[in-house]
C-alpha angles and dihedrals in degrees: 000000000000117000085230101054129121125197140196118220114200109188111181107194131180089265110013150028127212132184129207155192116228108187104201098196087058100033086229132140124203120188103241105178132353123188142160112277090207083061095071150048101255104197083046103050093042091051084058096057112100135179083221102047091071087024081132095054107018138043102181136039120202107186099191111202126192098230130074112285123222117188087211098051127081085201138062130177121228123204109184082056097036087223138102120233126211106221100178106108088038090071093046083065092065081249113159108236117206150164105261092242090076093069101059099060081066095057088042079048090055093050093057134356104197104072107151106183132044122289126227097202110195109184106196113191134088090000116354117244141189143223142180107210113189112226090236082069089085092059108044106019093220120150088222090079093059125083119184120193124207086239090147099075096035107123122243099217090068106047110359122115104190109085093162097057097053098041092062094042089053092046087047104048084030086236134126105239109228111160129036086237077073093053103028108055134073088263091058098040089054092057092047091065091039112270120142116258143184124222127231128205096251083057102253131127133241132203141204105246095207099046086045095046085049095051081051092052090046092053094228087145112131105229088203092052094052090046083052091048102050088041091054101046084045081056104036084049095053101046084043096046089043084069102039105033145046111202118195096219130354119304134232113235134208137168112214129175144074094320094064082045097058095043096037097108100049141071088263093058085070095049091055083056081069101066111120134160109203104198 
């Protein structure tokens, strides 16, 4: 990349969709507009997006989209928004279409520039999805060094290991769990300690913010849930990632996303910090 290249980040989440800078030359990100994907017309809004239109502040445009992308395919479904896009027009723009992992090993590269080993991301909100960042990523920025894996809609029957854990998320949202995007993400780790959820079609579970952000404040958190939580996706990563990737040397781990938001500010957010997946 160019020392002199800006680029706009665009990640569209479940709930949300932010924009960044990314300043090449000083490997830092800044948060430039944030608003609720339910609130436009998202075919709409993407087809309006062009290289040329910000040609005087940015070089580059990365759309990050939560579904599987397939260079040879104008559509992608996206769970989290139970909707398909056509992207179509959106190639013709010279637009660069990803998976929205991708966008997350650029904010953990603005925090700090000198990661020397490999990432596990984990992004828990909506869904819950997963990236392998290179370490070399951090010194050339370039998205051939990441590697997301549709982790969210494997089955559970065929390769999870926490039985515990889905059995009380099930009992609790009196649904059978089917998919790790049901256990894994801040919906399912609300019914898990109890909270109340709906069920999309896609099989993930939604939440009522302010309901969630008010259990937090009341400090009805079960310290041993969240314990179970974190120990079980630790479990359920490592025998995933034993079958579908071959790390070098032992890897750093982080979950990201709307579920350490929420919790930031409390004792569980530390526990979250503790997430880590030894190969």
């Amino acid at each position: 990349m160019s020392s002199s290249k800006n680029i706009l980040l665009i990640d569209v989440g479940g709930t949300n969709i932010d924009v960044y800078l990314y300043i090449t030359s000083k490997k830092t990100c800044k948060l430039i507009n944030q608003f609720k994907t339910q609130n436009i017309n998202l075919s709409q809004w993407f087809n309006s997006l062009e290289i040329k239109t910000y040609n005087t502040d940015y070089q580059q445009i990365i759309l990050g989209i939560p579904g599987e992308i397939n260079s040879k395919e104008n559509e992608v479904f996206c769970p989290p928004l139970g909707k398909t896009i056509n992207i179509k027009q959106i190639k013709e723009k010279g637009i660069k279409i990803v998976n929205d992992m991708f966008i997350q090993p650029f904010l953990i590269g603005s925090q700090n520039s000198k990661q020397t080993s490999d990432k596990i991301i984990i992004n828990s909100g909506t869904s819950v999805g997963l990236c392998i960042v290179d370490s070399k990523f951090f010194e050339t920025f370039k998205l051939s060094y990441i590697k997301s894996f549709e982790f969210a809609h494997e089955f559970l029957s065929e390769i999870g290991k926490s039985q515990n854990l889905y059995k009380l998320i099930s009992q609790n949202a009196n649904y059978e769990c089917k998919k790790f995007c049901s256990i894994y993400s801040v919906g399912g780790f609300a019914a898990a300690q109890g909270l109340e959820v709906k069920i999309t079609n896609e099989e993930m579970f939604r939440i009522d913010k302010n309901e969630f952000e008010k259990f937090i404040k009341s400090k009805k958190i079960k310290t041993s849930i969240t314990s179970l939580w974190i120990s079980s996706l630790e479990r359920d990563l490592k025998n995933f990632l034993s079958k579908n990737y071959n790390f070098n040397s032992n890897p750093n781990s982080m979950i990201r996303g709307g579920l350490m938001t929420a919790l930031d500010s409390s004792p569980h957010g530390e526990l979250l910090n503790s997430f880590k997946v030894y190969i």
